[in-house]
C-alpha positions as semicolon CSV with decimal commas, in nm:
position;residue;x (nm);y (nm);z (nm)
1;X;0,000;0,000;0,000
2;X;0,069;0,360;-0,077
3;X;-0,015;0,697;0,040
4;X;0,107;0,979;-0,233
5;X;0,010;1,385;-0,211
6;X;-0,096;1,548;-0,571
7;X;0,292;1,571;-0,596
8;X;0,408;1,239;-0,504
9;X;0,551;1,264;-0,172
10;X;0,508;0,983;-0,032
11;X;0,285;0,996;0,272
12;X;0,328;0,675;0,395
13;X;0,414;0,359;0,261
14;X;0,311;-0,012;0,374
15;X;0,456;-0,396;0,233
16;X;0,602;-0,429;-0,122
17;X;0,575;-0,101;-0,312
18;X;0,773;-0,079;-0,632
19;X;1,020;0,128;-0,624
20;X;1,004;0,495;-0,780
21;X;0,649;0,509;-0,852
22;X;0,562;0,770;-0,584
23;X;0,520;1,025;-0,867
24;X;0,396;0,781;-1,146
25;X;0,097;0,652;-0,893
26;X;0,008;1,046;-0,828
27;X;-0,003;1,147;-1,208
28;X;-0,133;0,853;-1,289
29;X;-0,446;0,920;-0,974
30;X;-0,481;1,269;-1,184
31;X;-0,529;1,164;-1,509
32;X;-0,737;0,869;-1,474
33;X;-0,984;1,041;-1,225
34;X;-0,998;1,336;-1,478
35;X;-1,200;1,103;-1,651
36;X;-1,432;0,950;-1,440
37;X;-1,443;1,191;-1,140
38;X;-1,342;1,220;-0,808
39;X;-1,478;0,903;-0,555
40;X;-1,407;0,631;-0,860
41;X;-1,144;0,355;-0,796
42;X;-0,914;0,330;-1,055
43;X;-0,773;-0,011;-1,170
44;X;-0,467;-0,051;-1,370
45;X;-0,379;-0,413;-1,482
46;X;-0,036;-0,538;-1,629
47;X;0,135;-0,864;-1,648
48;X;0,270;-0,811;-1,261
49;X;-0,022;-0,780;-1,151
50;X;-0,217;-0,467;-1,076
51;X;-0,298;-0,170;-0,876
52;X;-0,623;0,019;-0,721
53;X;-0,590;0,401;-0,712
54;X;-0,824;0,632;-0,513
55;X;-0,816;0,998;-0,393
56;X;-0,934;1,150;-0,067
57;X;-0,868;1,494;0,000
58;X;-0,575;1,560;-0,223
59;X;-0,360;1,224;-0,153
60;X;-0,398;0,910;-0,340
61;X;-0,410;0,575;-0,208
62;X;-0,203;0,320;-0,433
63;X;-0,342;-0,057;-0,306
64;X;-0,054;-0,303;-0,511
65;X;-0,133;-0,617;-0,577
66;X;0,130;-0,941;-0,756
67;X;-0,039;-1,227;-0,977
């Protein structure tokens, strides 16, 4: 797990987070909810597995999970 501001500072981080995606997972948290609004969960899938982004109050919440 992952706590990001709108910057990427990480707020606080939990388990296995890869590394140097603190600004990636806070860009990526802007763009996505751009397009379908503030309060959505955003799923991103890859061959790694795949990760759940949500905002609350300017920092994003990153929730990683392997295959």
């Amino acid at each position: 797990m992952l706590c990001v501001d709108s910057k990427g500072l990480c707020l606080h981080s939990e388990g296995k987070v890869p590394e140097g995606c603190h600004g990636v997972v806070a860009e990526m948290a802007t763009s996505s909810l751009a397009l379908v609004g503030d309060g959505a969960v955003v799923t991103a899938e890859g061959a790694a597995g795949k990760v759940l982004l949500s905002r609350c109050a300017g920092a994003t919440l990153a929730i990683f999970m392997s295959k």
